[in-house]
ZAMARGU-4260 file (C-alpha; in steps of 0.2 Angstrom, whole numbers, plus 5000, padded with zeros to 4 digits):
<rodrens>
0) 4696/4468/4944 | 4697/4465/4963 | 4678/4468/4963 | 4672/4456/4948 | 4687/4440/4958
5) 4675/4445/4973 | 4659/4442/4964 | 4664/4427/4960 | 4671/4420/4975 | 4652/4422/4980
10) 4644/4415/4968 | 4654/4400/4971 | 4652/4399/4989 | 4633/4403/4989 | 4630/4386/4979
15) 4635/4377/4996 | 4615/4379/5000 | 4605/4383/4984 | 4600/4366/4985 | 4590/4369/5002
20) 4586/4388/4996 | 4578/4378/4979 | 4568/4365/4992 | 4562/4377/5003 | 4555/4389/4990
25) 4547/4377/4980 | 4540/4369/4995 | 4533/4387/5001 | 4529/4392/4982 | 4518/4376/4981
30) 4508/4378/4996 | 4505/4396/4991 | 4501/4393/4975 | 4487/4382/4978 | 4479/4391/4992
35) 4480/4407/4982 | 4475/4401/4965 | 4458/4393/4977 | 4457/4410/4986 | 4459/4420/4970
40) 4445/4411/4961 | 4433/4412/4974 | 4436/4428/4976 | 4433/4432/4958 | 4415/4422/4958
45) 4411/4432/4973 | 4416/4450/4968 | 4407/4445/4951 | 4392/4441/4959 | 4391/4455/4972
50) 4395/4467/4957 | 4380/4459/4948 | 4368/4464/4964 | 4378/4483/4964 | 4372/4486/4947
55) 4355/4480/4953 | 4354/4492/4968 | 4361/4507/4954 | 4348/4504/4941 | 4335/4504/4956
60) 4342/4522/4963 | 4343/4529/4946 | 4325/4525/4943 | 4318/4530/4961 | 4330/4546/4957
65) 4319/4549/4942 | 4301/4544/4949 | 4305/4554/4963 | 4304/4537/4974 | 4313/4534/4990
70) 4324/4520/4994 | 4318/4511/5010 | 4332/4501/5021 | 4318/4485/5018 | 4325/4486/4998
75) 4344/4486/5003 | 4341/4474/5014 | 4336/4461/5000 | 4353/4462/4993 | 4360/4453/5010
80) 4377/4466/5007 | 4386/4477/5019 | 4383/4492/5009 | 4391/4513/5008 | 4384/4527/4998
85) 4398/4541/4996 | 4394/4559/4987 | 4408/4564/4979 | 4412/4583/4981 | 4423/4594/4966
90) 4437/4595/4972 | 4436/4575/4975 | 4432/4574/4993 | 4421/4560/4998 | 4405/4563/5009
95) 4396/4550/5018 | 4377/4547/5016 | 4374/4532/5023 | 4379/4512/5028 | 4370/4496/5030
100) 4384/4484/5038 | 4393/4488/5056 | 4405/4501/5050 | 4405/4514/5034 | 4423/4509/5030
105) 4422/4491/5021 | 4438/4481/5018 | 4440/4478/5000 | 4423/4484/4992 | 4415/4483/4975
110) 4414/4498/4969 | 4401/4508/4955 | 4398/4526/4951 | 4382/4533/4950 | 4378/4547/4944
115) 4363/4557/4945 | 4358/4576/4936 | 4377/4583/4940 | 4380/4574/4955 | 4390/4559/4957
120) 4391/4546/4970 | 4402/4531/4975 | 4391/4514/4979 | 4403/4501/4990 | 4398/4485/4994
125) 4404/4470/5002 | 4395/4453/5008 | 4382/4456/5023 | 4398/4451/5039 | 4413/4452/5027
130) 4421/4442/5016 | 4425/4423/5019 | 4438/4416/5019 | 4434/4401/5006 | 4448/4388/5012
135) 4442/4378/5028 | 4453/4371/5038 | 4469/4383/5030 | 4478/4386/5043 | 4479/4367/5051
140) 4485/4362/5034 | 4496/4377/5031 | 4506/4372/5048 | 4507/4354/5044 | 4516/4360/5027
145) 4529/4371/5032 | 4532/4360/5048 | 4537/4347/5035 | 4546/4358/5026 | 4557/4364/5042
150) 4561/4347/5046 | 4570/4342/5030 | 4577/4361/5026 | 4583/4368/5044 | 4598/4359/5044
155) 4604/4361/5026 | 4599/4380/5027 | 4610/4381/5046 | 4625/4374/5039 | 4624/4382/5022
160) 4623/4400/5031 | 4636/4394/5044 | 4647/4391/5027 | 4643/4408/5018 | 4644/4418/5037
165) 4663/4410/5038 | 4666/4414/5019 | 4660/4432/5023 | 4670/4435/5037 | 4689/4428/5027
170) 4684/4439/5011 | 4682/4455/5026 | 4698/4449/5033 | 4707/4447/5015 | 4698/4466/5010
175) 4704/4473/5026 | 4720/4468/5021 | 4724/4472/5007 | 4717/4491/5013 | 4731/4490/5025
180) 4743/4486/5012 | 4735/4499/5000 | 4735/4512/5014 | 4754/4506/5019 | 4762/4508/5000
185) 4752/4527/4999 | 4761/4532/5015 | 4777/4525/5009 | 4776/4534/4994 | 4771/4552/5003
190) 4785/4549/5013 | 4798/4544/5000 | 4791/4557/4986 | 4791/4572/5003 | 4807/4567/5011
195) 4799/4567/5026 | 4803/4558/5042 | 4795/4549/5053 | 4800/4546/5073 | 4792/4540/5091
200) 4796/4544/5107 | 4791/4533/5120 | 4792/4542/5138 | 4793/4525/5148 | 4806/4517/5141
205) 4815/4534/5134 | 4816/4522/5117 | 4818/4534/5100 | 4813/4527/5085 | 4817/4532/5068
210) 4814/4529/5050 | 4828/4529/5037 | 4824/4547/5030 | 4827/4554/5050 | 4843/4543/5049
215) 4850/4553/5034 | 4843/4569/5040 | 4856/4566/5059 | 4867/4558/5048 | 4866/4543/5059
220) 4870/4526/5050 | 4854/4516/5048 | 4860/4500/5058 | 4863/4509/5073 | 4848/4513/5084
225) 4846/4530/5087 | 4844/4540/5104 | 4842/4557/5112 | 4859/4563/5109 | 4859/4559/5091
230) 4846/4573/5091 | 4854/4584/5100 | 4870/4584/5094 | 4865/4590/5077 | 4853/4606/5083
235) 4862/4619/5080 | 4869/4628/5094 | 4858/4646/5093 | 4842/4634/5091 | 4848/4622/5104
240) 4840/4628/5119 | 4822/4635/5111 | 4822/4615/5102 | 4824/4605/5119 | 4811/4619/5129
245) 4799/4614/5116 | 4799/4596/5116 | 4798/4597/5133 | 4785/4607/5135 | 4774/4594/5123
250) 4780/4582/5136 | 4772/4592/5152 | 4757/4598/5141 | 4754/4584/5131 | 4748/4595/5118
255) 4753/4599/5098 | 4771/4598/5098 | 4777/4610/5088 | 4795/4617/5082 | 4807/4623/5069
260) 4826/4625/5070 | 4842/4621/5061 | 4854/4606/5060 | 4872/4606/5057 | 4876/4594/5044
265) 4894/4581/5046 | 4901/4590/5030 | 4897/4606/5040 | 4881/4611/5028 | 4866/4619/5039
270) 4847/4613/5034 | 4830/4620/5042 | 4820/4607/5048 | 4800/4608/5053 | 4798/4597/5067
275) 4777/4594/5072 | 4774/4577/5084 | 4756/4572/5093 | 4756/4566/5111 | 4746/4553/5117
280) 4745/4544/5134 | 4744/4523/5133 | 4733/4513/5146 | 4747/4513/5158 | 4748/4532/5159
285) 4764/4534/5151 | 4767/4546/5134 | 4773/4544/5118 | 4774/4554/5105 | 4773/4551/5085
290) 4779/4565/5073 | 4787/4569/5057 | 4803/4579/5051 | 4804/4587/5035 | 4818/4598/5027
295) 4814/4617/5023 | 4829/4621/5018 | 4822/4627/4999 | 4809/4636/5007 | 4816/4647/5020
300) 4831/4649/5005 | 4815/4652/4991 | 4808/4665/5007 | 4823/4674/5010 | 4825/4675/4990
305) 4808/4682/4988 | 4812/4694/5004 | 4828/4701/4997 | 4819/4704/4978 | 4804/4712/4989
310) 4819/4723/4998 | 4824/4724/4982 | 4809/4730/4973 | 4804/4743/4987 | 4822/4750/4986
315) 4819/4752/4969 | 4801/4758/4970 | 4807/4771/4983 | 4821/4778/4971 | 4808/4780/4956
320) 4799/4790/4969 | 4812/4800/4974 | 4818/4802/4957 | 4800/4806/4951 | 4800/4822/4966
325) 4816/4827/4962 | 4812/4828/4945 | 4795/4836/4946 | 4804/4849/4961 | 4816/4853/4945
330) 4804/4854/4932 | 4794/4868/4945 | 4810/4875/4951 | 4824/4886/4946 | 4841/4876/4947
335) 4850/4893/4954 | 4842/4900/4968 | 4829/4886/4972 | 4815/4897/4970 | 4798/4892/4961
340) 4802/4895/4942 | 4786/4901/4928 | 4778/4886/4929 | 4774/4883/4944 | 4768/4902/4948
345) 4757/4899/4932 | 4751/4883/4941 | 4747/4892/4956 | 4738/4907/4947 | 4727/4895/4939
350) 4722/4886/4956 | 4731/4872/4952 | 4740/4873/4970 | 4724/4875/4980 | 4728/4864/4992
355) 4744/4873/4997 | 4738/4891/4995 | 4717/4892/4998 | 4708/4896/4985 | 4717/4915/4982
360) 4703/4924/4978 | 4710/4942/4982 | 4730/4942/4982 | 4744/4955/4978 | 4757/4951/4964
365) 4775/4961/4967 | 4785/4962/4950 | 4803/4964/4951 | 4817/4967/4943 | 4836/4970/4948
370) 4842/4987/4942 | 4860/4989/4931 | 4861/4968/4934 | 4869/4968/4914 | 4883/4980/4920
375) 4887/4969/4936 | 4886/4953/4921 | 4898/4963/4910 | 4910/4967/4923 | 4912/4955/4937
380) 4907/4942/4924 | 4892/4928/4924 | 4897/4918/4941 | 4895/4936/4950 | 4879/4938/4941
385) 4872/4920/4947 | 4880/4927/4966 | 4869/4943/4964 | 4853/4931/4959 | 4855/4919/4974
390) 4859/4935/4986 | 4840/4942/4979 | 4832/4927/4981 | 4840/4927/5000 | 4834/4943/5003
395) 4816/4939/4996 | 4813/4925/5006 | 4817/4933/5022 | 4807/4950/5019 | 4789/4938/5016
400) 4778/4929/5025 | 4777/4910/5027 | 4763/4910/5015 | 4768/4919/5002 | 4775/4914/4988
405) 4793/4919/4978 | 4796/4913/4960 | 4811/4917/4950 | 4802/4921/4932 | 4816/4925/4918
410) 4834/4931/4919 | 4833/4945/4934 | 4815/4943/4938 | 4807/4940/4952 | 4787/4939/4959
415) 4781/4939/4973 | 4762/4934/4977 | 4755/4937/4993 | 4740/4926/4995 | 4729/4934/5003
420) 4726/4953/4999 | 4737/4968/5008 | 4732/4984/5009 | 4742/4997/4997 | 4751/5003/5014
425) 4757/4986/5019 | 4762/4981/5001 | 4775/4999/5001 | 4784/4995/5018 | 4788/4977/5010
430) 4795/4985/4993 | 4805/5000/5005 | 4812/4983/5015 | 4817/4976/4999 | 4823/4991/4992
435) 4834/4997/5005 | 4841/4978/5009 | 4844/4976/4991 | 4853/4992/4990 | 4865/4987/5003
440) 4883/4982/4998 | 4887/4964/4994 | 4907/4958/4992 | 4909/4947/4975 | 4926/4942/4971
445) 4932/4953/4983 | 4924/4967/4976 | 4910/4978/4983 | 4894/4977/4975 | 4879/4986/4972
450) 4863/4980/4964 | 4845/4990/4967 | 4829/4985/4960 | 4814/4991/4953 | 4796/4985/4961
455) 4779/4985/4952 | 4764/4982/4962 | 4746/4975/4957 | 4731/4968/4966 | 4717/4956/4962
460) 4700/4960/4971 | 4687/4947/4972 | 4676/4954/4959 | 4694/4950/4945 | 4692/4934/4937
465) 4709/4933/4926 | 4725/4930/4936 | 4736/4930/4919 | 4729/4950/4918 | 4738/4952/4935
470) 4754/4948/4929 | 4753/4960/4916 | 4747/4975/4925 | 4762/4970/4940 | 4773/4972/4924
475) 4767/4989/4917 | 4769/4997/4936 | 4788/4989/4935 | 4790/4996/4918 | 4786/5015/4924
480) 4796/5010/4941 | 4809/5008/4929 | 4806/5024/4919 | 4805/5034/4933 | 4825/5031/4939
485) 4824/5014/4946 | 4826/5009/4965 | 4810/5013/4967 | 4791/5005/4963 | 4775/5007/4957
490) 4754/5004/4962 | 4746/4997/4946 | 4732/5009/4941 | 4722/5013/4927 | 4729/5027/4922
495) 4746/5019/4920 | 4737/5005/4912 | 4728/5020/4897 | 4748/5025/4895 | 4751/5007/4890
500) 4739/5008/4879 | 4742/5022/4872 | 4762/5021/4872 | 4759/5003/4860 | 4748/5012/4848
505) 4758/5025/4843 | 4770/5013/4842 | 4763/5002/4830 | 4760/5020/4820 | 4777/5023/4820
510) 4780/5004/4811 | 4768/5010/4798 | 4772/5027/4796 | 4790/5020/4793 | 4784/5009/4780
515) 4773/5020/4771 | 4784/5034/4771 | 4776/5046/4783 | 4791/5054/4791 | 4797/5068/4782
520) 4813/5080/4783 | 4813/5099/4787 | 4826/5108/4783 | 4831/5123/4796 | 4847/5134/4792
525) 4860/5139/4802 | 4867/5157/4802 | 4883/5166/4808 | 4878/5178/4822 | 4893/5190/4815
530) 4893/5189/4798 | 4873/5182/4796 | 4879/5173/4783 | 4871/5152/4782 | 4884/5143/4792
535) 4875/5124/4789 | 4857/5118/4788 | 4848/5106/4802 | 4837/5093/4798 | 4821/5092/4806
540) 4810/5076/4807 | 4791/5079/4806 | 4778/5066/4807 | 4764/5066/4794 | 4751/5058/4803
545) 4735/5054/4791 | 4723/5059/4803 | 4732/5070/4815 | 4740/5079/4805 | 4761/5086/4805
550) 4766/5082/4822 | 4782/5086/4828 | 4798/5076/4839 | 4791/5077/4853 | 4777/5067/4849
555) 4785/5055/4844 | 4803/5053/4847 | 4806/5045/4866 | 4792/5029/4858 | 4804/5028/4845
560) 4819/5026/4854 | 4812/5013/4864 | 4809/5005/4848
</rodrens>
């Protein structure tokens, strides 16, 4: 809107010399008009008639071209024209052949194209000495013209510009104004909407200024002119000292001022305030300084809000971990005795723990088992048994190496894996050790305590590609450990391995002979060795095997009982 009031006020004010604007075109129009309109047309009668001789001088070449004539200078020199003969190349580069007049370049030619076979050529051609200029006298009655024209426009143009340079200047003044007043409301609105306030310093005469936002900040009324002390009485007394060092420090350096610190309100509230000032030096060398105060207070509380949910959140973040160890240490460990349970010695069978333990790929495996542990259980009750558990698992630990590994695998089971290979020699002087300190005495409930065990011993060699299969054969060596009186242990070997073997498929016979009725009775009597008279009958069991035939007890009866 501003912009269309302001074309107007122009339009209105350039009237005051359109008169003299109207009087000096038309008098400049109508000199020109008549000397160009007089120019034009002789022009035209000259162009037409020099075109007329070109087409004279083209008809001429074409046929001399086709005779095979030459054109002699006495021939061109009958036209009375400054003449230019260009052959024009295929990519449209002009290449001179020959002029008549005093240069090869003519102002303003006539122009025509000849062309001859495939070539084409550009014929210029202007009046032998140039053109004329066909107004005598034109510049004497040009300068009598527009010196009449001066006389009656000069001063009607000077005063209509002096009018519109005055008009210009008030409308700058009047825009520049109402910027400052436009500029002036936006500032007052960023400082009101902000809550910032706004202060001055002046060095010389030590007079501080302040807006009515810095007055409700110091809780200084707004009719009383501020000073120094206002400001300092307010700073809180922890930020009192770094506050005053930095503004005096702007003042020396005359740099950035920059500070923050806390303010102790009347009713006894405490706000953060963001102080940031600018020094600058006047002509007479003295310093002021112009800043602004703003209130924090919601940010540092929104910060220290974030900072305690962060605290809060890494507190939390740091139990979840600690819970997610402890629950993976439980799922992997045995609650009793803190030793590795199953799982985790299946885990580190299958490589799973390769990082902790190498790759693994020979090791020794010790199976063991703690001997008459069910008597100790029945009599002294389950809390002795779990004492006897955590005493074994004591006495493992201290009879291995630092990288080996003990695991707790059922009720009164225990392995130990070597991880690297011993030889069978080595692997013998660690089961004694643990024989012998198992054996020793232990007090449980004030009552002494025996508990032996029983060992059974396997080795992987490189060439072995089943870990599982290790287990197993470390449990058939414990089994004839066990068979052979206890507190003692076995090597794994192959021949125990066939007895295994063999042991389970005469079991299995046994199952189906029971079913199908295999076992038979003999009967065997008994006689009186006085009287030899039969006393009783024994019954014999006998085995008909289908393809082995009658087999007798022996064959049979210690699987069975195992049964």
């Amino acid at each position: 809107m501003s912009s269309i009031i302001n074309g107007t006020r122009e339009n209105r004010h350039g009237l005051l010399y359109l008169p003299a604007i109207i009087a000096v075109v038309l008098v400049v129009y109508g000199m020109f008009f008549v000397e160009n309109n007089t120019r034009q047309l002789n022009l035209q009668l000259e162009r037409a008639e020099i075109h007329e001789r070109l087409d004279r001088i083209r008809t001429d070449f074409e046929s001399r071209f086709i005779s095979g004539a030459q054109l002699t200078q006495e021939t061109l020199d009958m036209f009375d024209l400054d003449l230019s003969l260009y052959k024009i190349g295929p990519n449209g580069s002009l290449n001179s052949l020959f002029y008549t007049g005093a240069s090869r370049e003519l102002t303003n030619p006539v122009i025509v194209q000849i062309r001859l076979s495939d070539a084409i050529y550009k014929l210029s051609g202007t009046p032998a000495g140039g053109w004329s200029d066909g107004m005598p006298n034109l510049w004497q009655n040009r300068f009598l013209s527009l010196l009449a024209g001066l006389l009656v426009i000069f001063p009607t143009v000077g005063a209509g510009w002096l009018l519109e340079e005055r008009r210009k200047n008030m409308l700058q003044l009047r825009a520049n104004a109402e910027k400052l007043e436009r500029l002036s409301n936006r500032l007052t609105l960023a400082l009101s909407t902000s809550q910032i306030g706004v202060w001055e310093f002046d060095t010389a005469s030590e007079e501080l200024i302040w807006d009515d936002r810095m007055c409700e900040m110091y809780d200084v009324p707004k009719n009383k002119k501020p000073g120094y002390e206002d400001w300092v009485r307010r700073l809180h007394p922890d930020d009192l000292e770094q506050a005053k060092k930095d503004f005096s420090l702007a003042l020396v350096e005359r740099n950035l001022y920059q500070s923050q610190f806390r303010l102790v309100k009347l009713d006894g509230s405490i706000i953060h305030i963001r102080s940031i000032g600018s020094t600058a030096q006047d002509e007479n060398g003295f310093v002021r300084i112009l800043g602004v105060n703003w209130d924090i207070t919601e940010d540092i509380n929104k910060q220290a809000e974030l900072e305690a949910a962060k605290n809060l959140s890494e507190a939390r973040t740091k139990e979840l971990e600690e819970a997610k160890v402890r629950i993976e240490h439980n799922a992997l460990h045995d609650s009793l005795t803190g030793l590795p349970n199953r799982r985790y010695l299946d885990e580190v069978l299958a490589g799973g723990h390769a990082d902790q333990f190498g790759a693994m790929e020979s090791f020794s495996l010790l199976h063991i088992d703690l001997d008459r542990f069910k008597q100790i259980n029945d009599t002294l009750g389950h809390a002795a048994g779990d004492e006897t558990l955590v005493h074994a698992a004591r006495v493992l630990r201290r009879n291995v190496r630092s990288t080996d590994f003990v695991a707790r695998v059922g009720g009164d089971e225990f392995v130990i894996l070597c991880t690297t290979r011993l030889a069978n020699p080595l692997l013998a002087r660690l089961a004694t050790r643990i024989n012998e300190e198992m054996r020793r005495p232990i007090t449980i409930n004030m009552r002494e305590s025996r508990c032996g065990v029983s060992i059974g011993i396997a080795s992987k060699e490189i060439t072995d590609t089943n870990s599982e299969q290790l287990l197993i054969n470390a449990d058939i060596a414990l089994y004839h450990a066990k068979k052979e009186g206890r507190n003692t242990f076995r090597f794994y070997t192959e021949q125990l391995h066939q007895i295994a073997v063999n042991t389970k498929c005469v079991a299995d016979e046994i199952l189906t002979g029971i079913e199908q009725e295999q076992f038979i009775v003999h009967y065997q009597g008994q006689f009186d060795a006085k009287t030899l008279e039969i006393s009783g009958v024994e019954a014999l069991a006998r085995w008909q095997h289908p393809t082995r035939g009658l087999l007798g007890p022996s064959e049979f009866i210690e699987i069975s009982e195992e049964l």
